[in-house]
Structures are given as structure tokens and as C-alpha cells.
Wavefront OBJ file of the C-alpha trace (Angstrom):
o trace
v 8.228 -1.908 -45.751
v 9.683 -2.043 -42.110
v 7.352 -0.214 -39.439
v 9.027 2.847 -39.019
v 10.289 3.371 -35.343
v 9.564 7.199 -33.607
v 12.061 7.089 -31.069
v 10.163 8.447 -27.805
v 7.649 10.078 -30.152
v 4.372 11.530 -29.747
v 2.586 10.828 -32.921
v -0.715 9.307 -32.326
v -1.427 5.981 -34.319
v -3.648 3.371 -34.036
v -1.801 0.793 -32.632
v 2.271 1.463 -30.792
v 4.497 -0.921 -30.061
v 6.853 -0.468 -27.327
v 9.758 -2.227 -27.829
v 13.239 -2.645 -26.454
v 12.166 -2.876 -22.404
v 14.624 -4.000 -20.265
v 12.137 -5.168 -17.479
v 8.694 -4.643 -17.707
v 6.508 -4.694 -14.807
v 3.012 -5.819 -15.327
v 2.234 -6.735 -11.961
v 0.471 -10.091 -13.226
v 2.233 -12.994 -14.309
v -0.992 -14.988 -15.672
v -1.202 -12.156 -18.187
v 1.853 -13.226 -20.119
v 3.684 -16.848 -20.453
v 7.093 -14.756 -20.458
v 6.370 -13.182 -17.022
v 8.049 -14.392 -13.677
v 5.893 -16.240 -11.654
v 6.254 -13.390 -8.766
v 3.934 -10.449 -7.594
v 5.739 -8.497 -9.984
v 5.103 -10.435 -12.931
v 8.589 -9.108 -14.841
v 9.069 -9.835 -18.282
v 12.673 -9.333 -19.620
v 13.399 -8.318 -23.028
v 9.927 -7.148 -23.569
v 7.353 -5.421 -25.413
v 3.869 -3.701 -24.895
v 1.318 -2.866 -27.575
v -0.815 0.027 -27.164
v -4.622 0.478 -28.736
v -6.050 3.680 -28.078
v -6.327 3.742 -24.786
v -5.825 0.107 -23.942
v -2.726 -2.287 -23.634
v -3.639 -4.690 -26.364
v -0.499 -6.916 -26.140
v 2.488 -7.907 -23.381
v 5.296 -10.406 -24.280
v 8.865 -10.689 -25.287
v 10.289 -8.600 -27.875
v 10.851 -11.496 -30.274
v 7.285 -12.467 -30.424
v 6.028 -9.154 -31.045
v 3.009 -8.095 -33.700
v 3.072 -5.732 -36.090
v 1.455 -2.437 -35.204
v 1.172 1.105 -37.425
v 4.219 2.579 -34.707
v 7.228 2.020 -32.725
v 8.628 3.393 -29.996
v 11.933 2.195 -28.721
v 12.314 2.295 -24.990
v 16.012 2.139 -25.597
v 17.057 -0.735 -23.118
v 14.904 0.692 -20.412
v 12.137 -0.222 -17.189
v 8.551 -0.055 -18.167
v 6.468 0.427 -14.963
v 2.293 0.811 -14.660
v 1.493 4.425 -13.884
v 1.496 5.172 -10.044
v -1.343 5.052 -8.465
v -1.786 7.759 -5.595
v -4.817 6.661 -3.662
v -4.489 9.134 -0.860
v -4.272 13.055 -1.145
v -5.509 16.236 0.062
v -4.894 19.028 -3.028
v -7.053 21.481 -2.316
v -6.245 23.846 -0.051
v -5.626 27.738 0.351
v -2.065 28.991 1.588
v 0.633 26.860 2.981
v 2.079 25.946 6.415
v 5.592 26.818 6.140
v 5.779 28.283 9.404
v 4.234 24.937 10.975
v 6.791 22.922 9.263
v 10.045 25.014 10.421
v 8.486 25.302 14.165
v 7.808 21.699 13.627
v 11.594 20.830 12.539
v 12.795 23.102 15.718
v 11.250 20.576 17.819
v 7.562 21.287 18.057
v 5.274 17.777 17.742
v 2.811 17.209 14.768
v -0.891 17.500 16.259
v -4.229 17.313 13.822
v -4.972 21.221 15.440
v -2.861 22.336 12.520
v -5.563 21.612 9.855
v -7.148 24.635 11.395
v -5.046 27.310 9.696
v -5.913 25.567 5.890
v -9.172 25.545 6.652
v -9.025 29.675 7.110
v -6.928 29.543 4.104
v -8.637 27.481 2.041
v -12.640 29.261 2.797
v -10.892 32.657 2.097
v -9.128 31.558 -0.961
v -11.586 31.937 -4.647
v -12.846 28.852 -6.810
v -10.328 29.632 -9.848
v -7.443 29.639 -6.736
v -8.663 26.795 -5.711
v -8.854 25.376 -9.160
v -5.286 26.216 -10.186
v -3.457 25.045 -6.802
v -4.976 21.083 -7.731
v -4.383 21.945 -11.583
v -0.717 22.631 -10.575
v 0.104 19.437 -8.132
v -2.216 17.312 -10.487
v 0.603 18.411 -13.453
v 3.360 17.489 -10.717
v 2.391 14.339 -9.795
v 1.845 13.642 -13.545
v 5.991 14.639 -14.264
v 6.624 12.183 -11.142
v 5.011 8.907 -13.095
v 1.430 9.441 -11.165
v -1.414 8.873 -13.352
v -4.267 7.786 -11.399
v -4.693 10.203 -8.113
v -7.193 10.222 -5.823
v -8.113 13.132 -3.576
v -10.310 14.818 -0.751
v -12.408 17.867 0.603
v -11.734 18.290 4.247
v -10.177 21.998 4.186
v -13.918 23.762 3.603
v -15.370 22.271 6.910
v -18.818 24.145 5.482
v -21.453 22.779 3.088
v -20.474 25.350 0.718
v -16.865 24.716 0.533
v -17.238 21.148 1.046
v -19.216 20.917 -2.059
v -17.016 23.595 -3.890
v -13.977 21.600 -3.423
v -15.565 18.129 -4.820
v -16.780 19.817 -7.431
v -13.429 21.280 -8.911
v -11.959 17.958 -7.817
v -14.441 16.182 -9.999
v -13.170 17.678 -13.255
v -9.735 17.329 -12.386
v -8.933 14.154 -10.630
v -10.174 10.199 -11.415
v -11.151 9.851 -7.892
v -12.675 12.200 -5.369
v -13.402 11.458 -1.840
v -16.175 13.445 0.688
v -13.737 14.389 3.811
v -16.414 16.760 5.456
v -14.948 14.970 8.964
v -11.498 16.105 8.597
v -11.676 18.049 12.140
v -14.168 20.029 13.673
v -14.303 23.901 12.557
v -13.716 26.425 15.182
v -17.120 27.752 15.297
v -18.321 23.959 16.395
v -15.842 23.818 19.053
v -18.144 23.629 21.661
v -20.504 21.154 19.724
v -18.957 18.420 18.157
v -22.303 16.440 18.007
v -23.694 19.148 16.411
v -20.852 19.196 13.544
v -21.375 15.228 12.771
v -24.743 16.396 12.618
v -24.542 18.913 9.632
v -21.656 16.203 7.996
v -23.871 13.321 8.013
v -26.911 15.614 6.785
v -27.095 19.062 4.754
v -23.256 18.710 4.084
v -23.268 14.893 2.497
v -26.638 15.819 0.949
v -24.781 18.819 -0.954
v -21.402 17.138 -1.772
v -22.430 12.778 -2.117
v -23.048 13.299 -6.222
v -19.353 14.943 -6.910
v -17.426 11.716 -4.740
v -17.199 8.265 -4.972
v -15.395 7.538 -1.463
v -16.656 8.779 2.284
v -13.251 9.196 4.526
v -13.589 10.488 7.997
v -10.073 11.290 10.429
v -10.847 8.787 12.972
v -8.339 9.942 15.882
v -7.607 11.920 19.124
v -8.168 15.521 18.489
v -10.103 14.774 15.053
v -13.344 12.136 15.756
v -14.059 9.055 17.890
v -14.950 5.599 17.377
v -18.722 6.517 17.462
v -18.692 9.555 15.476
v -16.477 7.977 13.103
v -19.089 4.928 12.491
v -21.838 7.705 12.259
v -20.202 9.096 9.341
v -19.001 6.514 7.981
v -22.434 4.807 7.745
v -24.566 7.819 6.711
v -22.416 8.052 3.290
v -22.501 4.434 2.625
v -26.347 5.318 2.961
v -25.773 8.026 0.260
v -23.488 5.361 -2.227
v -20.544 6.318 -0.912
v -17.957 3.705 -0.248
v -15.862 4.219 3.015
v -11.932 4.683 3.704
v -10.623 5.730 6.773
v -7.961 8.184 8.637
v -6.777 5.071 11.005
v -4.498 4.945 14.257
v -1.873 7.304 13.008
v -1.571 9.414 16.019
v -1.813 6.802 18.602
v -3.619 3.696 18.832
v -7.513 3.524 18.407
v -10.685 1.947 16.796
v -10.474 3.272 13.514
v -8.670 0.366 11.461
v -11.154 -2.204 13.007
v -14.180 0.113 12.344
v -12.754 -0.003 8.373
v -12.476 -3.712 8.675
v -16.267 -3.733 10.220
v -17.690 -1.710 7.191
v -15.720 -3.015 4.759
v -14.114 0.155 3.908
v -11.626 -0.164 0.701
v -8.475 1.481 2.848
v -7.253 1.583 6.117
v -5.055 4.692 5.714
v -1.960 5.823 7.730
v -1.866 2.414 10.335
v 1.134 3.480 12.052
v -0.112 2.521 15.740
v -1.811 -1.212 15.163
v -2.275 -4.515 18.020
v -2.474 -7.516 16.569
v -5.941 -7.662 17.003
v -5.559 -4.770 14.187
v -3.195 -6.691 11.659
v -5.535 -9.778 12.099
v -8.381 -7.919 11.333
v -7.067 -6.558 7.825
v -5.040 -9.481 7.268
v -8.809 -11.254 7.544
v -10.488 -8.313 5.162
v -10.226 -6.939 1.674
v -9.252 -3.344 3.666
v -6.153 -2.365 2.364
v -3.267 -0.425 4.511
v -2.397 2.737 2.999
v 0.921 3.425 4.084
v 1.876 7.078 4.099
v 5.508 7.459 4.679
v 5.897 11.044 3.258
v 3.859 11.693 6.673
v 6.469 10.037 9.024
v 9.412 12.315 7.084
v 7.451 15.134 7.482
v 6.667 14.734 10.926
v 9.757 13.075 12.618
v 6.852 10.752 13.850
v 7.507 6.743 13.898
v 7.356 4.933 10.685
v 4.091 1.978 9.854
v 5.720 -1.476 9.986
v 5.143 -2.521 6.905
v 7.015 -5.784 6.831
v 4.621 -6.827 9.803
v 1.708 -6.322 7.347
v 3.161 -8.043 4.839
v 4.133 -10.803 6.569
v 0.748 -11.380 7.882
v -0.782 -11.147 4.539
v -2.001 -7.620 4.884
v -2.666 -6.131 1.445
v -0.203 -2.836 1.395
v -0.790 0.617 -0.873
v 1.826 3.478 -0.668
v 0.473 6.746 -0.949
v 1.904 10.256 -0.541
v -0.478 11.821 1.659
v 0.711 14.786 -0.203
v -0.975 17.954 1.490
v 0.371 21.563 3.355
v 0.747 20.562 6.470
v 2.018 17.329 6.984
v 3.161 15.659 4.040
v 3.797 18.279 1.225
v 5.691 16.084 -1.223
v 3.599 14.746 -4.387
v 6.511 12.175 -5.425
v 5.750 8.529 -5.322
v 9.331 7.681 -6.439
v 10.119 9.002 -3.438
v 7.989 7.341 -0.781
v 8.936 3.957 -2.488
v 12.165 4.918 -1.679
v 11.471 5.915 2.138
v 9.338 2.582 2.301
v 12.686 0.474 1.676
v 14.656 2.330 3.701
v 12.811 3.169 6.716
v 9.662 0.899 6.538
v 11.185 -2.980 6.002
v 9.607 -3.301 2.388
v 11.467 -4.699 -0.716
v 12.486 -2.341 -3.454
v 9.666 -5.356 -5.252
v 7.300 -4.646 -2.397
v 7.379 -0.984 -2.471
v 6.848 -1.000 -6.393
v 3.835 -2.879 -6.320
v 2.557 -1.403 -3.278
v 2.845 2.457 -4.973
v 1.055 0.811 -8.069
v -1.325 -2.846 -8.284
v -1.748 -1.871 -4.189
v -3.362 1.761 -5.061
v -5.694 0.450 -7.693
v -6.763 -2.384 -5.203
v -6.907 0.604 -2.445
v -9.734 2.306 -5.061
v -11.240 -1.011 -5.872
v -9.866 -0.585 -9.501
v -8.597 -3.361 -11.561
v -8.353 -0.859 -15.204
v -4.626 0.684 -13.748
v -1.754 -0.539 -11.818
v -0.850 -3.348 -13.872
v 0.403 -3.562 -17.385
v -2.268 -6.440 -19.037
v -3.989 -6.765 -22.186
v -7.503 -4.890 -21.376
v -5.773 -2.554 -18.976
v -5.575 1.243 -18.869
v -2.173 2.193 -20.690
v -1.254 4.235 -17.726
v 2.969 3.811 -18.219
v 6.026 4.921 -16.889
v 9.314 4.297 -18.653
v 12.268 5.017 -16.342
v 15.702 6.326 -17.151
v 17.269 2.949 -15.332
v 17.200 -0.743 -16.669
v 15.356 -1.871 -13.652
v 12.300 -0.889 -11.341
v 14.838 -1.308 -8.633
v 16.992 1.728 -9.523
v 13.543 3.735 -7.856
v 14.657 3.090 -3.934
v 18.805 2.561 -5.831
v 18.777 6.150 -6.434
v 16.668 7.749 -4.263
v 16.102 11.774 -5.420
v 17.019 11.420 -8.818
v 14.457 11.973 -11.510
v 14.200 8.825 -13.351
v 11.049 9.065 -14.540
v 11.898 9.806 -18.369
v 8.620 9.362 -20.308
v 4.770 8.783 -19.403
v 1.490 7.764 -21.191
v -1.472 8.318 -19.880
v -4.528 6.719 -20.842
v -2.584 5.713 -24.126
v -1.078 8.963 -25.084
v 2.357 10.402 -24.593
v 1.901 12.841 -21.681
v 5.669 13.214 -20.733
l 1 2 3 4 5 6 7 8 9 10 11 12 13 14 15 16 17 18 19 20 21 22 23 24 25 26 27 28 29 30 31 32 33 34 35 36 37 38 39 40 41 42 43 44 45 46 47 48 49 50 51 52 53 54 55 56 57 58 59 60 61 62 63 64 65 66 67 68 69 70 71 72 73 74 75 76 77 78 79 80 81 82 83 84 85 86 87 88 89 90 91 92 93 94 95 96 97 98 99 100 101 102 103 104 105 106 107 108 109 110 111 112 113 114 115 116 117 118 119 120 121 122 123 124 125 126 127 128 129 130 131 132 133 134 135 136 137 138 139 140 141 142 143 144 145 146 147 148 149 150 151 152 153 154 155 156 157 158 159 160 161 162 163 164 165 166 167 168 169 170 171 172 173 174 175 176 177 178 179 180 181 182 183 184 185 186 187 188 189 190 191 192 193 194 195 196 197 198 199 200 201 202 203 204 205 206 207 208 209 210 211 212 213 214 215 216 217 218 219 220 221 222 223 224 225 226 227 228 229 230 231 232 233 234 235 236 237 238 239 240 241 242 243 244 245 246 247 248 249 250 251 252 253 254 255 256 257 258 259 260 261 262 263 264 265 266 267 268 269 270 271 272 273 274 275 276 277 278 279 280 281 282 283 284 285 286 287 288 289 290 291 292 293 294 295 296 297 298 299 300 301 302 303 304 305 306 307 308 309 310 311 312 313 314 315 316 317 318 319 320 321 322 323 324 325 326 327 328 329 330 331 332 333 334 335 336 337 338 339 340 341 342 343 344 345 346 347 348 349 350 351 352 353 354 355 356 357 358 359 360 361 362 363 364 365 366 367 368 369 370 371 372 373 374 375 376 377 378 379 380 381 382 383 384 385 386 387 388 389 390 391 392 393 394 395 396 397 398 399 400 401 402 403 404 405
């Protein structure tokens, strides 16, 4: 009896075979003796088995096993999950008004958090709850299925701690951002504010994170205020990322180097001392271009990174007030347009280069023992995601093994 095929279907079995893949991207090509010997690792006229929540097989259709179910891909891309290693999802209100003042000519400054924080204290847990439900489902429909996001919009211990908790059952990877800015009733006492984030604040909101982030930048926190931060969560378990030189230049890429922090995030304003320093490190640059769109601010050179070895995650920075988009199809796309990257590049960046950006080696790749985290694409080729930039192409996704899309 032939194994019966479920076009697209969302039957559970034991074991599925995904067959008829244009190009598959599995972003390793030791994994398979089919794959190109490139970053990408493509594999042409492939197929994937799936095992609960595992990819238990990669290789060319013709040498494929037999499983309990099919599921043709009908001459389609097969691409690992995105991973989105940099957001900031809950938050009260929005800053509509900031972003039409903003597009009439008024600059992007870090003041602006300000008005989510007001939002965000006044706004309920269930409110708070729903908003990240709601852009968690979003990013899900866009081919995201690892996402990563922060506090910061609290600026109290209470709401600090409220927002990592509901982030905790919602997300795979929270992050402690109690040094987003300083609150307006420390104003006058930024000391004092490091103070309460680097004591009764982390104390209240380390066992809900895995990551410590601080925004190391003019208006936001300096060099040593950043470092104080920074080291009092390590302290705590916490493993550091930082808000780095996206306003202007500054210390905070070489202070994420110096504590080997997992991301470097933003890096739009970087000497070469800079590049050297993560080219010399296992700090990856988070590139952010949804931020540069949104702002009208200069875009990262990427192709500098890359040239100098830098490892490179894309990220959509997606939050209210200056990067509101929760589409990683689209930032690949901005990233070959505006940012000198490879439609190749920009693929792997927006997947492998998340996972390595959250120290995760379970997504971002398509490999026997991986997470089958996987996007199939209405196109024949990964390329068609910077080809056709705007277009939905994302036409089914699995997360964690089942059919989610």
C-alpha cells in the first residue's frame, strides 16, 4: 500500500515526510551529502522527515524513507522558522502621533519611550497579556517561530516583573530590560535608578528571563552605568545583550565584546576598533533595519560586518515607537536593498544568525536533531523573499513539528 499523501494537511502522525521541495534551506551543509557546500546549505529536489517535534531526516527526494504521512510541498522553498531575537511586545497604547510628527520631519530621540512607559503602567495584566498574545500570533502568520522579547516599558519593580512574567508563558525567550531609560520620577537621580535596576528590581524579575539587555546610549545610559547593569545580572545568571551605538557612536558594542554578551544589537554607528572587536568575539550584530525605515535614520553597514567576519542576525526590533512592523520577510528584504547583504546573507542572517544571537543551536537550521520550526514559501526559491518584497509568501508553517499555518 502506497503512503497516502495529505496535501498541506494537518493530521498529526508519527512520522511526515515532506516531499516535493524545490530548495530547501537547512543552513548546514555537513548535515546532508546533497547540500551545497555554502552557508546556506541548499538541497534541491528535496525532502524533510518530521518526528514529533524533531527533523529526523534531510536529503533528496529520491532517497527518501518511508514515514506513516506525506505532505507535498508542491514544487516549493522550505526555509527554518525565523528567528526574531530582538523585540519589545509589551507595551500599553501606541505612538501614532510620534510616528506622523516624526514623518513631518521631527528626529527619532530615545525621550519617546517615555509616553509607553505611562501607557504601559496604566494599562491591566490581561491588556497586557493580549497585546503580546496578538503580535506573538502575527509574527507566527509571518514565518516567525522562535521570538525573543523584553520588559523595559514598566520602569518599576512591579511592572518590570509583571511584564516578564506574562512574557514567560508566551514567548521562548524573555529578556530583563529594567535599563530601557530612566523614569520621570528619577530624572534628577539617575544613580539612584541603576541603583533600584541592579537591586530590588533584578531581584524581583532575574527568575522570569534568561537575557540582561540595558540601552547603552545618549539620552538612555552610559558606558559605566551600562557595565553596572550589565554585570549585576550576569551576577544573578543572566546572560548579557546590549542596546549598542545606534544613536551615535559610543562604548556599548565594545562593553558587549568585554562581557561576552551574546548580541550587539542595533550597531549602526561603529569605528573599526568596533568591527574588530566583534569580528574577534562570539558577540553577534543584531541588525535592526525595520528601525532605520521607521526612523529615516542611516542604515548599519552590514556588508562591512560581513566582510570582516562579523557574525550578522536580522531582527525586527518590532515595538510602538520606533519599529512597529513584526515581519521578518520584510526586513530581509530592506537588508538587500538598503543594507549591502545578499538575498543568501539576509536569509541566514533572519534565521541560523538569530539562533546564534540566543546561543541556540535547536532552531534556525533544518538538521536531523533540530527543532522542526519550518516555513514553506509560496515561491520556488528563498530568494523570491527580498524578489518580491510585500507580498505574503509565507504559505504554510510548523512549529515545533505541528502544522501551525
Amino acid at each position: 500500500m502506497s503512503t497516502p499523501i495529505n496535501p498541506l494537511g494537518t493530521t498529526p502522525t508519527t512520522s511526515t515526510l515532506v516531499t516535493s521541495i524545490a530548495t530547501l534551506v537547512t543552513n548546514d551543509h555537513h548535515s546532508c551529502a546533497a547540500a551545497e557546500d555554502t552557508p546556506l546549505g541548499l538541497v534541491r529536489d528535496a525532502a524533510v522527515v518530521i518526528e514529533g517535534d524533531r527533523i529526523a531526516w534531510v536529503g533528496t527526494e529520491s532517497e527518501a524513507p518511508a514515514t506513516d504521512g506525506r505532505v507535498d510541498a508542491g514544487g516549493r522553498a522550505l526555509l527554518p522558522g525565523f528567528v526574531d531575537s530582538h523585540s519589545h511586545l509589551l507595551f500599553g497604547g501606541d505612538r501614532t502621533e510620534e510616528f506622523s510628527a516624526r514623518m513631518s520631519g521631527r528626529p527619532y530621540s530615545a525621550g519617546g519611550i517615555r509616553t509607553t512607559v505611562e501607557a504601559t503602567r496604566a494599562a491591566t495584566d490581561e491588556q497586557l497579556a493580549a497585546t503580546l498574545a496578538r503580535h506573538v500570533r502575527e509574527a507566527l502568520r509571518q514565518g516567525t517561530t522562535t521570538l525573543e522579547t523584553k520588559s523595559g516599558y514598566g520602569l518599576t519593580v512591579e511592572d518590570e516583573a509583571r511584564a516578564l512574567r506574562i512574557a514567560d508563558s508566551h514567548v521562548d525567550e524573555a529578556t530583563y530590560l529594567g535599563a530601557h531609560v530612566v523614569p520621570p520620577e528619577y530624572a534628577g537621580d539617575p544613580d539612584g535608578y541603576v541603583d533600584l535596576v541592579t537591586g530590588p528590581m533584578l531581584a524581583a524579575c532575574a527568575r522570569y528571563a534568561r537575557w540582561v539587555d540595558v540601552f547603552c546610549e545618549r539620552g538612555a545610559f552610559d558606558g559605566d552605568q551600562a557595565r553596572a547593569v550589565l554585570t549585576a545580572g550576569i551576577a544573578h545568571g543572566l546572560v548579557p545583550r546590549v542596546h549598542a551605538n545606534q544613536l551615535g557612536p559610543g562604548p556599548g558594542v565594545r562593553l558587549a565584546v568585554e562581557l561576552d554578551a551574546a548580541s550587539a544589537d542595533h550597531c549602526t554607528h561603529l569605528s573599526d576598533a568596533d568591527v574588530d572587536a566583534l569580528a574577534n568575539s562570539r558577540t553577534v550584530a543584531t541588525l535592526l533595519p525595520g528601525c532605520e525605515f521607521s526612523t529615516r535614520s542611516p542604515y548599519p553597514d552590514a556588508r562591512r560586518l560581513l566582510d570582516a567576519g562579523v557574525t550578522v542576525a536580522l531582527s525586527t526590533d518590532c515595538n510602538p515607537g520606533s519599529s512597529y512592523t513584526s515581519s521578518m520577510p520584510f526586513c530581509v528584504a530592506v537588508a538587500v536593498r538598503e543594507m549591502g547583504m545578499t538575498p543568501d546573507e539576509a536569509v541566514w542572517s533572519a534565521t541560523a544568525g538569530g539562533a546564534a544571537a540566543l546561543r541556540r543551536i535547536d532552531i534556525g537550521r533544518i538538521t536531523p536533531g533540530a527543532r522542526a520550526d519550518l516555513v514553506l514559501l509560496d515561491a520556488p526559491s528563498h530568494v523570491h523573499l527580498a524578489y518580491r518584497p510585500g507580498v505574503p509568501l509565507v504559505a504554510a508553517v510548523w512549529q515545533r513539528g505541528a502544522r501551525v499555518l
